[in-house]
Steps between C-alpha positions, in 0.01 A plus 500: 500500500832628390698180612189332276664680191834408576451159546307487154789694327747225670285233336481660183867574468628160618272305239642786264859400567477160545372472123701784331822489688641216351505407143483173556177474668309701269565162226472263780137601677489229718832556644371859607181396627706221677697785702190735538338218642836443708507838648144466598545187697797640651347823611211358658669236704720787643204685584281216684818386679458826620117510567461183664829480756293604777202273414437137678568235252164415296328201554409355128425644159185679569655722749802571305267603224282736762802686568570562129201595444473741801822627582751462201233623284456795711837554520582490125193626340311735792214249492422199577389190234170564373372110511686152580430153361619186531362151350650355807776309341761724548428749235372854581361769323609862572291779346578892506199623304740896469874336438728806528711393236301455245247799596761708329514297142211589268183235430574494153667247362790738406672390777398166601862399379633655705278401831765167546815751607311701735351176698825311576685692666143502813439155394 
């Protein structure tokens, strides 16, 4: 539970940085969200280099997706995905119905500006 906390603070203070550190970004938003988004990618390649390099390799899409679902999921977010869909051409459909990063941002639309930030970095 604690290393829950930390991990959100992490989260919080990287998107926090990322967009007030540097002058620059804060008139060019896209250039931010282009390195949140950067950091994000970055971070989770590390990490399922990491999780899969005692794995078999997978045999097509659907399993790859099975393993996201199951173990990176688990891994990340302590659960696993709460449905998968696919309209079997290649595109599919993950739903977490209790996100962890956006549990934390209010339902009012006080915020929903700020929703973006918080998503790229775990997107």
């Amino acid at each position: 539970m604690a290393d829950d906390a930390l991990f959100d603070f992490l989260h919080m203070e990287i998107v926090s940085h990322v967009t007030k550190s540097d002058p620059g970004l804060l008139q060019d938003g896209d250039e931010a969200m282009s390195k949140l988004e950067q950091i994000g990618y970055s971070t989770g390649y590390r990490f399922i280099e990491r999780l899969t390099k005692d794995l078999s390799r997978f045999k097509d899409e659907l399993e790859v997706m099975k393993a996201i679902c199951k173990d990176f999921w688990s891994a990340v977010f302590k659960k696993q995905v709460d449905n998968l869909r696919t309209n079997h051409q290649g595109v599919y459909v993950l739903q977490d119905n209790k996100f962890r990063f956006l549990a934390s941002i209010s339902n009012s639309r006080q915020y929903l500006e700020l929703a973006p930030k918080f998503l790229l970095v775990v997107c």
